[in-house]
N, C-alpha and C positions, 0 to 999 in steps of 0.2 A: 495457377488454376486450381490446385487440390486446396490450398488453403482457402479460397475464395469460395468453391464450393462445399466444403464442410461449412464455414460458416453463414454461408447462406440457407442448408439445410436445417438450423441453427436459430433461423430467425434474427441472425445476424447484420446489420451495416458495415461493407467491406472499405471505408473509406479510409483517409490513411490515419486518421486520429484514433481510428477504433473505438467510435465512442457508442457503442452500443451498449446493451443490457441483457444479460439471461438471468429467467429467476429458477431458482434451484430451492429444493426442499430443502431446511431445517439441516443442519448436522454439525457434529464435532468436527474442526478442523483436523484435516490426517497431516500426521508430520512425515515427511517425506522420507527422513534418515532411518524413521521402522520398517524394517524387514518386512514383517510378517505384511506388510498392506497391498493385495494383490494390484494386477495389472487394470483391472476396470479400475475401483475406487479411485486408483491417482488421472485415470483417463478425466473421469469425473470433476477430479477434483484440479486440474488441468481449465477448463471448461467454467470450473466456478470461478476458478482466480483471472481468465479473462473478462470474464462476467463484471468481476468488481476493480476492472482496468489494472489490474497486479498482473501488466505483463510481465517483470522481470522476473517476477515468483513464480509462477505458469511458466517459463524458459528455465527456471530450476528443477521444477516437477516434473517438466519433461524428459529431462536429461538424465533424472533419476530413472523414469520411465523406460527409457531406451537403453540406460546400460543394466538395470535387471531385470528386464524383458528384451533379449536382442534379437528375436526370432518375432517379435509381437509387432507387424508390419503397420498395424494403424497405427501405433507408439510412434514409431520410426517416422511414419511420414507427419505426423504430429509434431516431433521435434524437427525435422527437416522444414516444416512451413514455417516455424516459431524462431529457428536460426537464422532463416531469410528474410523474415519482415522484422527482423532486429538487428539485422545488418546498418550497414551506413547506405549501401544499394542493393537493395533488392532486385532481384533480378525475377519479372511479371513470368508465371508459368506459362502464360499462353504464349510466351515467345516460343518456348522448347517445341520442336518438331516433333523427337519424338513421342511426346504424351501425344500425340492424334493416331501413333498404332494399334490396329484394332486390336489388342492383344492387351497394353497395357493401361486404354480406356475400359477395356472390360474388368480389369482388376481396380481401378479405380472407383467405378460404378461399385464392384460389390465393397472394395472401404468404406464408402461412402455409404452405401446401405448398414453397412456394421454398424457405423459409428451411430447413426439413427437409432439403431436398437438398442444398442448399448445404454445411449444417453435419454433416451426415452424411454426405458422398462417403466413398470410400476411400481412405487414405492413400495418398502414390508412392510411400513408403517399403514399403507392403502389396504394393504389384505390381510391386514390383523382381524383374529375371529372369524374369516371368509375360507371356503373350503371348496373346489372343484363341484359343481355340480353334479357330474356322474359317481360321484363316493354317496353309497346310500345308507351303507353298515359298514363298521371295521370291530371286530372285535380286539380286546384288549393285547391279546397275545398277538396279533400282527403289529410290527412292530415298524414299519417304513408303508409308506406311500408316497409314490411320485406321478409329477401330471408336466407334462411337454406343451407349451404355447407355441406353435410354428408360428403363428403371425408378428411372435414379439421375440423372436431368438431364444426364449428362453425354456429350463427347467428348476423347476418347483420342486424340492425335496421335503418332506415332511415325518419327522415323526410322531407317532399316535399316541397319542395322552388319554383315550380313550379309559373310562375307568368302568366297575360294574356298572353301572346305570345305564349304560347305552348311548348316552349323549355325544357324539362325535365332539372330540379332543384336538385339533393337530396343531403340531408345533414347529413352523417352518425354520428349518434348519441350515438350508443353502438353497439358494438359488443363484443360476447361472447362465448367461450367454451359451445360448447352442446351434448347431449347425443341422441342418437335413437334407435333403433331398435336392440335388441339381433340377428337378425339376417338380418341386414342389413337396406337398402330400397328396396322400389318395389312392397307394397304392394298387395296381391292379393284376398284373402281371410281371415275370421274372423279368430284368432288364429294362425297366421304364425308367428308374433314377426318381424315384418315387419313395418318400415315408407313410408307411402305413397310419393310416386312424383309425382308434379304438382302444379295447384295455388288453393291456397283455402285461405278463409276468415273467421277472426273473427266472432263468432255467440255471445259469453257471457263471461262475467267476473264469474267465482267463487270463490268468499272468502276463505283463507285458514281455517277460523275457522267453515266451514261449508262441508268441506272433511275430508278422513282418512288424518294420517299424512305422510302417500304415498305423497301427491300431493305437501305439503310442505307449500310456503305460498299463493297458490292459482294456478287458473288455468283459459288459454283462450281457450276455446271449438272452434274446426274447421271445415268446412262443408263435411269432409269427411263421406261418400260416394258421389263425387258432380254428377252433372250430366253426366259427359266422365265417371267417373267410374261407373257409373250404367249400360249405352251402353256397357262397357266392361263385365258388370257382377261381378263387382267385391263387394266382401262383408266386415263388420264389422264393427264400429263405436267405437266412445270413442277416436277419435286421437284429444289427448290437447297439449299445450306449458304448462307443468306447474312446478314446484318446487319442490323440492326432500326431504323427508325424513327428517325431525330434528336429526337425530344421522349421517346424511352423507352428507358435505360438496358436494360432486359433485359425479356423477356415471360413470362407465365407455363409452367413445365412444361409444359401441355397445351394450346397456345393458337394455333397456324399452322393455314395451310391444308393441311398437310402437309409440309410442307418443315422441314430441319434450322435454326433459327436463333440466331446467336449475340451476344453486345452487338457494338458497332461495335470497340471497342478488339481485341476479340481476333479478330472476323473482319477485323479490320487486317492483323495480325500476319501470319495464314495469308495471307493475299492477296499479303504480301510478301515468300510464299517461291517461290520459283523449279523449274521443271520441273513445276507441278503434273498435269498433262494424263496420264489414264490412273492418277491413285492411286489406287486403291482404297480404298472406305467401308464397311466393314460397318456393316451397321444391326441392331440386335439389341433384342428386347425386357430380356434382361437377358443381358449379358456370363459365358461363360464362360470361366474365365483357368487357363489351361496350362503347365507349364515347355515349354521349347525339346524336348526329347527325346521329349515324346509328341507336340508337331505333328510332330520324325521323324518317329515309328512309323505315321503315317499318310498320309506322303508315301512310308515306304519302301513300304509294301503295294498303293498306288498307282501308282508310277513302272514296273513292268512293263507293265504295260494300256497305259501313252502310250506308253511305247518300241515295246510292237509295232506301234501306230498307225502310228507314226513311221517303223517300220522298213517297213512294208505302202508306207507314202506312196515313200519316197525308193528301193523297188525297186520301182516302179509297178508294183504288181502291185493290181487291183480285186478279185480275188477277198477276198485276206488283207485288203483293206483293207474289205471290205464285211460283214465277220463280224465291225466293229466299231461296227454301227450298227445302234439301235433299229427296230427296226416300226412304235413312234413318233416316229422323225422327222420334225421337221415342217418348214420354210420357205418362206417367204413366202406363208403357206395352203396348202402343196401338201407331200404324203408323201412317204416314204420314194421311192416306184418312180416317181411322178413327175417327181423329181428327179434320178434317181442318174447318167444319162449326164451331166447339166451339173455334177454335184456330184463326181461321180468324177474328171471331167476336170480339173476347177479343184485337186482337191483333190492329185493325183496330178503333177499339171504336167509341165515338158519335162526334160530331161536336163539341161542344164543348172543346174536351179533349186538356189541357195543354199538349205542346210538352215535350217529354224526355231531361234529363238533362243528359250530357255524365261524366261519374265520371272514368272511367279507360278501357284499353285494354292492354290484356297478349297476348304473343304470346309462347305456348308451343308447345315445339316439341319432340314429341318420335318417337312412327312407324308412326304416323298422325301429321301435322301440325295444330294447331287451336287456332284460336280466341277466350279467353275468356273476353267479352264484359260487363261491367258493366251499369247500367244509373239506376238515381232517376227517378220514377215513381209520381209524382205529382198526378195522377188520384187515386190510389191506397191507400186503410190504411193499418195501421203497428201497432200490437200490441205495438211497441218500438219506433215511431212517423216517422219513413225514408221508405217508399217503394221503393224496389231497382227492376229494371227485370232484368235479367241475360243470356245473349244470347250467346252459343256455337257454333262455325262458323268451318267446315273443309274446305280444298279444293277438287276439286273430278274432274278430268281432267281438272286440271288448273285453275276450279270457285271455288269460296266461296260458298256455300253454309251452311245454318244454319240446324243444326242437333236438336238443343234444345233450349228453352226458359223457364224462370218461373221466377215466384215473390219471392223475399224472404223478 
């Protein structure tokens, strides 16, 4: 039964000759006895050598698969279906009783879901020169961006090649099978089993030797609840990227308490790049992918609104700078007029004050359109040496206006 339905998910002919066809992009053959070739690529490449009827080859790759991946459960059941239809008698799944327990039909279903995502992602060669839609600006000195596709398991890592010119640079770097939310995204309140949507940003590295062994080999804490989710109301915390489990190779597509989770090898990997503090995540239900010149076009129709800001702050003048702020602005529970002497004041500062450095803008869209503004704060200390302010921008008949500000 399991092998029957992978490959019919597959697009596959389950007859006994196997005489079907998958077409697979372009690639260098992986030699199976290299170490270094993770657990997807041989899945993959599993899949191609059926493809071009090398079942005895595909019964080799899999075995390499299963003995260095042994916790990697779609491997497992991968070589277990390839040892039985290579038998002298196969023994039909649908005989087994108990694959019809509700318990490990439902574990079947999400392999089965895996394997879909896995072998369906989108080529790198498809999103060469393509960059998330919500990336509007990145300055040079930001050095990581990542974006989350729930609908395709996966995460997008990128580094910014961004040089002076402004012309968005990214260099994707890894991308990976990921896990979210037991029930979904859309985060709304504590306890849903929900992955937030939106941009949010690294806060902390955690060691995996200083968590349960839930988190695996460590974990990067994210500023969920940010400020649009608080305006919304929306509650709970604890959403990490972090590592799975030492007895379980990968989890299913739908299967966290809401947090990003990745296998331990590749939330390795990430854990052992450097500067991560403040990169930016988007989380998306499904990835929309852009060339560089139209995140321009919408940083250029942008960058007047923050320059007047800009220009309002650093000629301390309250008036120009107060005809850039919502009716609904809200912090720390208290409005607009509640706040505007201590919020003018901080925002406006002394003569003195070093101008803002601009480090990134998102451009997120759900029921609201908004700007999420990033800049180093050179006036400001940081327990961690970088003050950043964080400015959240909608539009409200047409204008920008800013709804929220703060330091982090």
């Amino acid at each position: 039964m399991a092998w029957s339905e992978l490959s019919i998910s597959m697009g596959m002919s389950t007859s006994t000759s196997l005489s079907w066809q998958l077409a697979f992009e372009p690639q260098t053959p992986l030699a199976t006895a290299t170490p270094e070739i993770g657990a997807e690529p041989l899945l993959r490449q599993i899949y191609a050598q059926l493809g071009e009827g090398e079942r005895a080859q595909a019964l080799a790759t899999a075995s390499v698969l299963a003995e260095r991946f042994p916790t990697f459960q779609l491997g497992q059941l991968l070589y277990a279906d390839l040892l039985n239809i290579s038998s002298a008698n196969p023994v039909p799944w649908s005989d087994a009783d108990e694959l019809n327990a509700p318990s490990l039909r439902k574990r079947l279903d999400e392999l089965l879901l895996e394997s879909k995502r896995r072998l369906q992602r989108d080529s790198v060669q498809s999103l060469q020169g393509k960059i998330p839609s919500a990336l509007a600006f990145l300055s040079p000195q930001q050095a990581y961006v990542a974006a989350v596709d729930a609908s395709k398991s996966r995460l997008y890592w990128f580094e910014n090649r961004t040089d002076s010119d402004g012309r968005l640079q990214l260099h994707l770097v890894k991308e990976s099978y990921i896990s979210v939310g037991i029930n979904g995204v859309g985060k709304d309140k504590e306890g849903d089993g929900k992955t937030p949507l939106g941009v949010y940003f690294i806060l902390r590295h955690l060691p995996g030797e200083g968590l349960p062994d839930l988190f695996g080999e460590g974990a990067l804490t994210l500023n969920y609840p940010n400020a649009l989710d608080l305006m919304r109301k929306k509650t709970g915390s604890g959403i990490w990227l972090h590592g799975t489990p030492s007895a379980q190779y990968a989890r299913a597509p739908e299967s966290t308490d809401g947090c990003v989770v990745l296998s331990n090898p590749e939330m390795g990997r990430l854990l052992q790049m450097p500067d991560l503090r403040m990169t930016p995540v988007i989380i998306a239900e499904q990835l929309e992918w852009v060339n560089a010149n139209q995140a321009g076009q919408t940083w250029a129709a942008f960058k007047p609104v923050l320059d007047k800001w800009l220009q309002a702050r650093n000629d301390r003048d309250p008036e120009a700078l107060r005809t850039h702020y919502s009716p609904r602005y809200e912090q720390d529970g208290m409005g607009l007029t509640q706040v505007w002497a201590r919020l003018a004041q901080t925002t406006l500062g002394q003569n003195q004050s070093q101008p803002l450095e601009l480090v990134s803008v998102f451009n997120w869209k759900d029921q609201d359109q908004t700007m999420v503004v990033t800049m180093k704060d050179p006036n400001q200390n940081h327990p961690q040496g970088t003050a950043y302010l964080r400015t959240y921008w909608q539009k409200e008949n047409g204008q920008w206006r800013l709804v929220f500000q703060g330091h982090t």
